[in-house]
PLY file of the C-alpha trace (Angstrom):
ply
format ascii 1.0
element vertex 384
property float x
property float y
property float z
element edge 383
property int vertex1
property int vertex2
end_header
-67.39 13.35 -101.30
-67.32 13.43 -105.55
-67.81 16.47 -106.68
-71.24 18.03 -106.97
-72.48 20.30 -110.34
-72.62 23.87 -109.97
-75.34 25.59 -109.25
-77.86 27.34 -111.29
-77.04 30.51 -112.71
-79.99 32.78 -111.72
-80.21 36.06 -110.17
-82.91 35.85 -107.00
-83.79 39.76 -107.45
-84.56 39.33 -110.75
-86.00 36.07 -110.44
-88.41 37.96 -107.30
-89.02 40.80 -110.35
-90.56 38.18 -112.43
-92.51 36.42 -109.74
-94.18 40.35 -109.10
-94.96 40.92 -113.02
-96.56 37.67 -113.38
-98.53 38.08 -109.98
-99.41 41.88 -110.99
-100.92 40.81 -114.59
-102.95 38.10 -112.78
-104.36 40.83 -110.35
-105.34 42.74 -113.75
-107.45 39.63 -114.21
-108.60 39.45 -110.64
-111.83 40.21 -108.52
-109.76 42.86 -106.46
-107.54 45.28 -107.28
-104.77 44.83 -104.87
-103.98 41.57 -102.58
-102.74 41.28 -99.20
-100.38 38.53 -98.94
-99.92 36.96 -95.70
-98.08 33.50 -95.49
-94.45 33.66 -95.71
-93.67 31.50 -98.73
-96.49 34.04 -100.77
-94.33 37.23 -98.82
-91.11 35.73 -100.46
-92.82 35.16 -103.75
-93.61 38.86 -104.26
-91.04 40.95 -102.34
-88.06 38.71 -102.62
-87.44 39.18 -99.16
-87.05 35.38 -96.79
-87.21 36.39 -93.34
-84.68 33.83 -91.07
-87.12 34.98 -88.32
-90.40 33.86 -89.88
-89.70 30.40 -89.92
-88.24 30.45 -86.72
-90.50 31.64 -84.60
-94.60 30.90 -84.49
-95.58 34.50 -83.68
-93.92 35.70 -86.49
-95.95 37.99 -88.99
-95.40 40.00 -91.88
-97.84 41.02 -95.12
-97.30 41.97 -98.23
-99.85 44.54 -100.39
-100.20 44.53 -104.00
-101.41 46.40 -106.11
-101.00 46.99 -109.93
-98.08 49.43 -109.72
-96.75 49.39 -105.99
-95.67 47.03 -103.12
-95.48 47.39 -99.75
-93.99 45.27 -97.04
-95.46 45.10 -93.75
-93.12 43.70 -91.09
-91.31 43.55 -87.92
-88.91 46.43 -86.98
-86.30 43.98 -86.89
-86.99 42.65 -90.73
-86.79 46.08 -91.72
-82.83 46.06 -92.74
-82.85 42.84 -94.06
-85.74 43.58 -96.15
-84.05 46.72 -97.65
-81.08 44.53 -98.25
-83.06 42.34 -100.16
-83.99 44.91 -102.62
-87.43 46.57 -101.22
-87.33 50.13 -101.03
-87.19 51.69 -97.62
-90.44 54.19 -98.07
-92.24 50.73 -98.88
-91.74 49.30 -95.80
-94.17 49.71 -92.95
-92.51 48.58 -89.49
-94.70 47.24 -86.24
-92.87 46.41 -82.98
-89.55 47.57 -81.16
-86.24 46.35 -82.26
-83.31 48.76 -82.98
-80.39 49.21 -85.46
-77.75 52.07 -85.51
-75.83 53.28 -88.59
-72.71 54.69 -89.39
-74.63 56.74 -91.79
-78.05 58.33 -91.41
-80.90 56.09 -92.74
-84.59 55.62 -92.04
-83.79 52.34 -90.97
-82.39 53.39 -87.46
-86.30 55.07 -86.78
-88.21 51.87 -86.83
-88.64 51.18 -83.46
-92.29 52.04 -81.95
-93.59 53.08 -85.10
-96.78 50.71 -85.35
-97.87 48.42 -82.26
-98.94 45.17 -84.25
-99.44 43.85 -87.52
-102.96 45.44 -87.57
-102.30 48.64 -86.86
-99.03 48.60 -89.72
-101.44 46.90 -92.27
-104.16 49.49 -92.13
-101.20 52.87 -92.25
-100.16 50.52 -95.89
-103.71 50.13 -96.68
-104.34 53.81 -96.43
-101.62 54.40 -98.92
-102.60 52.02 -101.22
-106.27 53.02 -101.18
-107.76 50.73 -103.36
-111.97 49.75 -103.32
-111.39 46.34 -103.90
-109.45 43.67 -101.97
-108.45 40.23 -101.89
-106.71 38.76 -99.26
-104.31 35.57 -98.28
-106.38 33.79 -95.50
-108.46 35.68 -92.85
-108.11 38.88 -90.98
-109.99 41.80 -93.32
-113.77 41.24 -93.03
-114.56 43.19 -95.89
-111.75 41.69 -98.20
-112.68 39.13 -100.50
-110.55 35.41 -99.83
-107.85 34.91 -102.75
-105.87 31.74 -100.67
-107.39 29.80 -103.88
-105.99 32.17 -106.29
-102.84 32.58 -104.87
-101.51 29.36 -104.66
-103.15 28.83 -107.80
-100.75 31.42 -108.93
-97.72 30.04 -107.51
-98.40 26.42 -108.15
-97.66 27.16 -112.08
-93.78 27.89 -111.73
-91.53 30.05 -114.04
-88.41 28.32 -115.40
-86.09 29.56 -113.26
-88.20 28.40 -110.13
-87.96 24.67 -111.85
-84.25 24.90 -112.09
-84.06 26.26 -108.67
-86.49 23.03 -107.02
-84.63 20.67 -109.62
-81.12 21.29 -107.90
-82.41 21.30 -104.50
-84.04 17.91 -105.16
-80.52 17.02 -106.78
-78.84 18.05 -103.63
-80.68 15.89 -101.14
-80.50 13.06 -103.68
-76.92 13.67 -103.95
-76.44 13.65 -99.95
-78.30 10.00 -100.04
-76.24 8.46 -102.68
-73.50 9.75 -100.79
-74.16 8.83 -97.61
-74.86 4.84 -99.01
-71.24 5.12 -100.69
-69.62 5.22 -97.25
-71.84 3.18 -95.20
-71.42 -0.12 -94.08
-72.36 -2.62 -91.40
-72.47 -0.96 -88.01
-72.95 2.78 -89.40
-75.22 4.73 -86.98
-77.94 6.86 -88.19
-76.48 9.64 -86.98
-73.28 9.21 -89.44
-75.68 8.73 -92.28
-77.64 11.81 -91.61
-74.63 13.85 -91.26
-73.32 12.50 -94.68
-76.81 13.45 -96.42
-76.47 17.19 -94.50
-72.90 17.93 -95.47
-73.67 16.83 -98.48
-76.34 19.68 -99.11
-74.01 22.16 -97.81
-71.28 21.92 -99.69
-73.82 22.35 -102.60
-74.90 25.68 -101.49
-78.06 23.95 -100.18
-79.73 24.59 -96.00
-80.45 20.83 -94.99
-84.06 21.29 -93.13
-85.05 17.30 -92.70
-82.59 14.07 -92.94
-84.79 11.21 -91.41
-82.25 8.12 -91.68
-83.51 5.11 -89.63
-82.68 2.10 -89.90
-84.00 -1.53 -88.98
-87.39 -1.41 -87.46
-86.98 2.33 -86.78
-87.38 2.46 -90.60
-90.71 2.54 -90.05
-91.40 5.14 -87.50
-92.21 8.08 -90.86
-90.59 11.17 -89.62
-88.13 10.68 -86.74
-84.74 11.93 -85.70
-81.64 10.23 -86.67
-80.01 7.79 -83.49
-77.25 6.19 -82.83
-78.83 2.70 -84.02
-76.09 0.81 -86.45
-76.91 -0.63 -89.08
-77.36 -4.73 -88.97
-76.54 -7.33 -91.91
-80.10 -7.45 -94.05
-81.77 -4.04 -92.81
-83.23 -1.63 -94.94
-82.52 1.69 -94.25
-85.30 4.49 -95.07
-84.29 8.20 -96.04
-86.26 11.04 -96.13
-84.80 14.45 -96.94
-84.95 17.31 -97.72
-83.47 21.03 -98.12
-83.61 24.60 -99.37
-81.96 26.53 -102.26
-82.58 29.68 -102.78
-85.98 29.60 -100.44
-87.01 26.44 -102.96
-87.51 23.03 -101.15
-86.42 19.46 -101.76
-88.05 16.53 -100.27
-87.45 13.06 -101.84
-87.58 9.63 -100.60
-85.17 6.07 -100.86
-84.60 2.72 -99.33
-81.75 0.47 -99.53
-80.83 -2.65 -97.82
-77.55 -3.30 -96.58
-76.65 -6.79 -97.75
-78.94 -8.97 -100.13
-82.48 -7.96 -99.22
-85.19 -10.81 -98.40
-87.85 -11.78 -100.35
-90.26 -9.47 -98.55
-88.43 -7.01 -99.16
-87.93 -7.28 -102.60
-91.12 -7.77 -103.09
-92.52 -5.00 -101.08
-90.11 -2.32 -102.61
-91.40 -3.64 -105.83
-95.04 -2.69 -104.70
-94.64 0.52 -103.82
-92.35 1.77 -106.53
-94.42 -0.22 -109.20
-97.62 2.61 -107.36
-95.14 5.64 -107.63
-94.50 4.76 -111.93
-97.86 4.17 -112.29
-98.56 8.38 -111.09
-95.81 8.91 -113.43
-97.14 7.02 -116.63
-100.67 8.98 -115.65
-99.45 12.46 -114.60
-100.24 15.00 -117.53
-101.82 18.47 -117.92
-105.82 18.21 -116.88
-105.37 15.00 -114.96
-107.16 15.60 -111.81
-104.83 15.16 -108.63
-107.73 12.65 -107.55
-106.35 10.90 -110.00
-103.23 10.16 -109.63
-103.77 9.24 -106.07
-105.93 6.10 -106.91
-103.48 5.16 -109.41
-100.68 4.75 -106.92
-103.19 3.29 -104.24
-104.30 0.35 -106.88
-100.57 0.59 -108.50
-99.12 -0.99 -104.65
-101.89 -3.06 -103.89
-101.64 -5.23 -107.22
-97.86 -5.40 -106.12
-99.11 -7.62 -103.11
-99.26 -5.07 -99.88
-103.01 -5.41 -98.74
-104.07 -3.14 -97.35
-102.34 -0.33 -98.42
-103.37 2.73 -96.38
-102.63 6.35 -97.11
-104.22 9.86 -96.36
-102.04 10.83 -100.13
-99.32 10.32 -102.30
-97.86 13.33 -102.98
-97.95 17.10 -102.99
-97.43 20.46 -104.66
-93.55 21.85 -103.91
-91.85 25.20 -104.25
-91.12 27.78 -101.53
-93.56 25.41 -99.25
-92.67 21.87 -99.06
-96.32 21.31 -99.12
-97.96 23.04 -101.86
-101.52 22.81 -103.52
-102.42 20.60 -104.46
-102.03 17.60 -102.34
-102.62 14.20 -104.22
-105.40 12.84 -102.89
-108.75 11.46 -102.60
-111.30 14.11 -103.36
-108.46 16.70 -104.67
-110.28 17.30 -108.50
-108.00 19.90 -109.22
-106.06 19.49 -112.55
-102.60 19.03 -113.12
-100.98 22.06 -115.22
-98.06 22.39 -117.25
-95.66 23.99 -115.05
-96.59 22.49 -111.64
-94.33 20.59 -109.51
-94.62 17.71 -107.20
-93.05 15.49 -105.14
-94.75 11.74 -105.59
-94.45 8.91 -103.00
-95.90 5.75 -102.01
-94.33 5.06 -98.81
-94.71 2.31 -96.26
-94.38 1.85 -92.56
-95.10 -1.24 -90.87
-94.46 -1.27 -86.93
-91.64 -3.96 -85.76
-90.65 -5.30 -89.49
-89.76 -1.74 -90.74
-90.24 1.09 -93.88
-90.06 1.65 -97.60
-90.31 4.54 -99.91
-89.92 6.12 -102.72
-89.90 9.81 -103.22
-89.64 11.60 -107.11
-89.89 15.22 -107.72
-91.09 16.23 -111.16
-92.40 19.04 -112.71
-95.82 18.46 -115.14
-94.92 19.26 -119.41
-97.37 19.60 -121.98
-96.95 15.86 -122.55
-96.45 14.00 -119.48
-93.67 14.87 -116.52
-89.71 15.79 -116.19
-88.22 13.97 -113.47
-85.67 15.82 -111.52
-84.87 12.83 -109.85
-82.46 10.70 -111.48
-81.23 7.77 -109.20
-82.03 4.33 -110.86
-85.12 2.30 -110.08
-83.52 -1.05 -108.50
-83.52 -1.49 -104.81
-79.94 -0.16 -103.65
-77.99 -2.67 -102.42
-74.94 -1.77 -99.93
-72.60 -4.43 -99.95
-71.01 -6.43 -96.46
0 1
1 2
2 3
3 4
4 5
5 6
6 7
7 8
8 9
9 10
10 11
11 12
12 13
13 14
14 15
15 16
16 17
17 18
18 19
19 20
20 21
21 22
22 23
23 24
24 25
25 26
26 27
27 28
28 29
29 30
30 31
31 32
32 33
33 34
34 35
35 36
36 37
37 38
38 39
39 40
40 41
41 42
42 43
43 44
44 45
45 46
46 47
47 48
48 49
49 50
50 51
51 52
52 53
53 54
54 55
55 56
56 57
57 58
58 59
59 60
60 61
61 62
62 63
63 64
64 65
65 66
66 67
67 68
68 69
69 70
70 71
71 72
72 73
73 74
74 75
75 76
76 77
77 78
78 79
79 80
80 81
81 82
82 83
83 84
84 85
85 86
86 87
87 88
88 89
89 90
90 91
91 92
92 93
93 94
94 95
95 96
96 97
97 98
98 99
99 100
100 101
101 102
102 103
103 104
104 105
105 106
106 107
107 108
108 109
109 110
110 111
111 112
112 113
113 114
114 115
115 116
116 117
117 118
118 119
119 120
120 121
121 122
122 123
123 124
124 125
125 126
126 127
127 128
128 129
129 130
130 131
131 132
132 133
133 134
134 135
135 136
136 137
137 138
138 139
139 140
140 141
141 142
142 143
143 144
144 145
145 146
146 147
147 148
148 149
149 150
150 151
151 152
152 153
153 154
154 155
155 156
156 157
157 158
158 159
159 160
160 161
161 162
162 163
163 164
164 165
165 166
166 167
167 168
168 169
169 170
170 171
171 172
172 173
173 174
174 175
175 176
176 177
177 178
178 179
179 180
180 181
181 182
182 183
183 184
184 185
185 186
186 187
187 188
188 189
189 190
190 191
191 192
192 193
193 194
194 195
195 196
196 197
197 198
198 199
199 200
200 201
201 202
202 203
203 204
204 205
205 206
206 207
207 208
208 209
209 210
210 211
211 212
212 213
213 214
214 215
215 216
216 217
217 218
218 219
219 220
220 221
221 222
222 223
223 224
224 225
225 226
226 227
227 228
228 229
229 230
230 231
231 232
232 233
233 234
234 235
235 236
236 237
237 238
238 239
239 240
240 241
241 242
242 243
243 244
244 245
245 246
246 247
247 248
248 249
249 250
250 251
251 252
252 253
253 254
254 255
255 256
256 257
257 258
258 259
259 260
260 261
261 262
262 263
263 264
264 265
265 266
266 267
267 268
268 269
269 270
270 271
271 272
272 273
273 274
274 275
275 276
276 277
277 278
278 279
279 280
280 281
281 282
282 283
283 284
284 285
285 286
286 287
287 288
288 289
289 290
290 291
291 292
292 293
293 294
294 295
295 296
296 297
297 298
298 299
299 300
300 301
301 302
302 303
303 304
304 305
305 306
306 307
307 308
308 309
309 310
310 311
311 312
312 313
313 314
314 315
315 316
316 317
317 318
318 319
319 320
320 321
321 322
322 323
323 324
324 325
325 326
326 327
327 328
328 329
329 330
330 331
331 332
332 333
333 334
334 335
335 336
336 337
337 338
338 339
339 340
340 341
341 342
342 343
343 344
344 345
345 346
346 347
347 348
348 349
349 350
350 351
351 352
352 353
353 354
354 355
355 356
356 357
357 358
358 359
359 360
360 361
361 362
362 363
363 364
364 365
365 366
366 367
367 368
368 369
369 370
370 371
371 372
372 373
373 374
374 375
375 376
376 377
377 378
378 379
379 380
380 381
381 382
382 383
């Protein structure tokens, strides 16, 4: 393994500080006057706090309330420690459910236990403190509250600079683990070996692999499914899609190679879909609709000879989701900003004969896009 860059310099806490200004002088702007945030990713984005439980487990739940001048975190006794380690003050945390700590010195924290029954009952004890008329919230669950889901991940979709270095070295990770991973294969590699080249790859970057789809042959083509102990055969292609986390941002990026001299289907097929993946790029810009940039990759592929080419979209929002709004595709109008990043694809998957794609991440400028993507354009070819 050749040795990787060093990671971005940037403080999380301070980074989560930022996040919480910018969010708080939006609210100042808002139709409410504090906001109940309920999905994890939006939880992260304000308190700075990443639960290991939340994305663990589907029962999960935890809420954040903010207001102009004060934040509270709503959570499960058990995230109560780790939240306090993560910088949120102890009197700001509100704690539902039964889970226990002990300490060598006396602390709050070992009182948690039984204080609240459910997230309901917790949310309503912060609400009371915060005491505000007006209120947005994340999603469902206070009649009276008005919906701010839109304006939230409106809110996050614009990213601060340090976010964008963050997402740009997680995409360099995974596409780091993929060029290494084709550096040591060869003819009669399993899947499995590739995958765990991609994954160790990520770690010793500082990065938490989450997806390495590596399939080769026909499996190529089954989208999103586990690594096996196929080899790899003379003339193949292999497909990888993968993905990880640095500091709670995602990667997700796609590649193909073949592993000897590819046919001329194959050529000519990669050439489709990567000729519909730098036509989004030559169109992306600030007040492009996301619409957009979808039919531009659909017409992009099919000129390149696949017909029909069939996709529900070609891309997505990414950040502290891997799927962010907004998704690019048909009947998406909303317009590319400055700031936003994406992930843009055109894959395909054809049962029996096998899959392609390509996979960029970028972030939108005021004059186009920044790829943080970097591998070259040309089919990969792995020698015999």
């Amino acid at each position: 393994m050749s040795a990787l860059r060093p990671a971005p310099d940037i403080d999380l806490r301070e980074l989560a500080g930022r996040r919480l200004a910018g969010l708080r002088a939006a609210l100042a702007e808002a139709p409410f006057d504090a906001v109940v945030l309920t999905s994890p990713e939006s939880v992260l984005y304000a308190t700075g706090y990443r639960s290991v439980a939340g994305p663990l487990f589907r029962a999960h739940q935890m809420a954040a309330v903010v207001t102009g001048d004060d934040l509270w975190l709503v959570c499960p006794a058990a995230d109560t420690a780790p939240a306090a380690d993560a910088g949120v003050p102890v009197d700001r945390l509100v704690p539902f459910g039964r889970f226990y700590f002990e300490s060598a010195s006396a602390t709050p924290l070992t009182g948690m236990a039984d204080r609240h029954p459910d997230l309901p009952s917790a949310l309503a004890v912060a609400l009371k403190q915060v005491g505000v008329a007006r209120l947005g919230i994340e999603g469902a669950g206070i009649e009276e509250a008005v919906d701010a889901t839109a304006w939230v991940s409106a809110l996050r979709g614009v990213k601060l600079p340090e976010e964008v270095e963050l997402l740009r070295y997680a995409a360099y990770l995974a596409e780091e683990g993929v060029r290494a991973a084709l550096a040591t294969a060869g003819e009669g590699v399993t899947e499995r070996e590739l995958a765990r080249e991609v994954a160790a790859t990520m770690v010793a970057g500082g990065g938490e692999p989450r997806f390495v789809v590596a399939l080769t042959g026909p499996r190529s083509a089954l989208a999103d499914a586990h690594p096996g102990d196929r080899r790899w055969a003379a003339g193949e292609p292999v497909r990888f899609d993968v993905g990880c986390l640095y500091g709670g941002y995602w990667s997700d990026i796609g590649r193909t190679a073949v592993l000897g001299a590819p046919d001329s289907v194959q050529s000519a097929h990669y050439s489709a879909i990567l000729a519909g993946l730098d036509d989004q790029l030559a169109l992306a810009a600030p007040g492009v609709p996301a619409e957009s940039v979808f039919e531009v990759a659909m017409a992009g592929v099919e000129r390149g000879g696949i017909t029909p080419y069939r996709r529900q979209h070609c891309g997505h929002g990414i950040g502290l989701a891997i799927y962010e709004p907004p998704i690019v595709s048909p009947g998406v109008v909303t317009p590319l900003a400055a700031g936003m990043t994406f992930c843009f694809e055109t894959p395909y998957y054809k049962l029996g004969w096998g899959g392609m794609m390509v996979e960029d991440t970028l972030v939108v400028t005021d004059s186009g896009v920044d790829m943080f993507t970097v591998a070259p354009r040309e089919l990969p070819v792995v020698p015999l």
